[in-house]
C-alpha positions in Angstrom: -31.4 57.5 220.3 -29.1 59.2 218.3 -31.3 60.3 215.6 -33.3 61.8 218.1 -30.6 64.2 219.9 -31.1 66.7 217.0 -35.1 66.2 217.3 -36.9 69.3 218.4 -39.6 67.2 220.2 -38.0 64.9 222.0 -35.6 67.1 225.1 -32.9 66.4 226.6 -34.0 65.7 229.8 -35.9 62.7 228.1 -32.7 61.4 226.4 -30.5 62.0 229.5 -33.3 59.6 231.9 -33.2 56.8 228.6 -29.6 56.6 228.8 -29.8 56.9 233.0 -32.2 53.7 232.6 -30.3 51.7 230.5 -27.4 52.5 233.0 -29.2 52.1 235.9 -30.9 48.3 234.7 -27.1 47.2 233.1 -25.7 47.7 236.5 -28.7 45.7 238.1 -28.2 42.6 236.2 -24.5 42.9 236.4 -25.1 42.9 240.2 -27.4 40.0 240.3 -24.8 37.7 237.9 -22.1 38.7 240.0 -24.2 37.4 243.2 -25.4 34.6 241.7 -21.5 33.2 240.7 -21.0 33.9 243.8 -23.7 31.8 245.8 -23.5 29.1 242.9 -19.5 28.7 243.4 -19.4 28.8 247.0 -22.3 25.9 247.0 -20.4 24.0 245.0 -17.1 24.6 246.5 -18.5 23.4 249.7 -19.8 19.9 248.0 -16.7 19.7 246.4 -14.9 20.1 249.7 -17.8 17.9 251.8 -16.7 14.8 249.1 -12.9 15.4 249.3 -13.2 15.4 252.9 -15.7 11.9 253.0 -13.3 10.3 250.8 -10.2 10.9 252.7 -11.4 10.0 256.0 -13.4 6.4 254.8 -10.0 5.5 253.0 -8.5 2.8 253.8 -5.1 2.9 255.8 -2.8 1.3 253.0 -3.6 4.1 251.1 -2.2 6.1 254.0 0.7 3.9 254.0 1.5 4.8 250.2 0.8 8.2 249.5 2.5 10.6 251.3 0.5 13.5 252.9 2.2 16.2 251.0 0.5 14.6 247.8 -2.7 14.5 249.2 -2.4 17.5 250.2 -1.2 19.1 247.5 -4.0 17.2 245.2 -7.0 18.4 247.2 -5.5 22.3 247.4 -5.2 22.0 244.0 -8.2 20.8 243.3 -10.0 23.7 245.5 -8.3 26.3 244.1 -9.7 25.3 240.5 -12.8 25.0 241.9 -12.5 28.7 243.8 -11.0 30.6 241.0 -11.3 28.8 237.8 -14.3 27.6 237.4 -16.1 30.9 238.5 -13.9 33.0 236.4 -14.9 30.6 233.5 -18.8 31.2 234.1 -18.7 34.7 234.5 -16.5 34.8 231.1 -19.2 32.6 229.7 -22.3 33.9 231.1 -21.1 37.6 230.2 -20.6 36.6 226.7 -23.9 34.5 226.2 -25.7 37.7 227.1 -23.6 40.4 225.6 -23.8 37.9 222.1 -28.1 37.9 222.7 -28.4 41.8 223.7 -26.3 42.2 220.3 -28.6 40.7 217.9 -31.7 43.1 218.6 
């Protein structure tokens, strides 16, 4: 593309709508992942929380009677924050750098 900006038959309107494109389909996919970790971490979120919650109500009183509530508590927070920030943060990172390493070697 740059070759071709001091090229007297390709114009500048033609260079401009290249560069507009490659904008315009970048910010496309970039939508799409970004929906996608979304959808996929809420889902799993959601399953995450659906088990926790199955777990703690078919458990059996004595382990009511030894762990006190603020633990539990504090374990299953815990664990839903990892699964609401980390874990999507992670694939973004991941994803992102997956496609930036393939777009990079054409």
């Amino acid at each position: 593309m740059a070759a071709n900006v001091d090229n007297p038959l390709v114009s500048t309107l033609k260079l401009i709508l290249v560069y507009f494109l490659i904008g315009a389909i970048s910010t496309v996919f970039l939508f799409t992942r970004s929906l996608l970790v979304v959808a996929l971490g809420l889902q799993s979120s959601k399953y995450l929380f659906s088990q926790l919650m199955n777990s703690l109500f078919r458990a059996p009183m004595s382990f009511y009677d030894s762990t006190p509530l603020g633990r539990i508590l504090s374990r299953v927070s815990s664990d839903m924050s990892i699964m609401d920030l980390d874990i999507p943060f992670s694939l973004t990172f991941a994803v992102g750098g997956t496609i930036v390493f393939y777009s990079s070697l054409t």
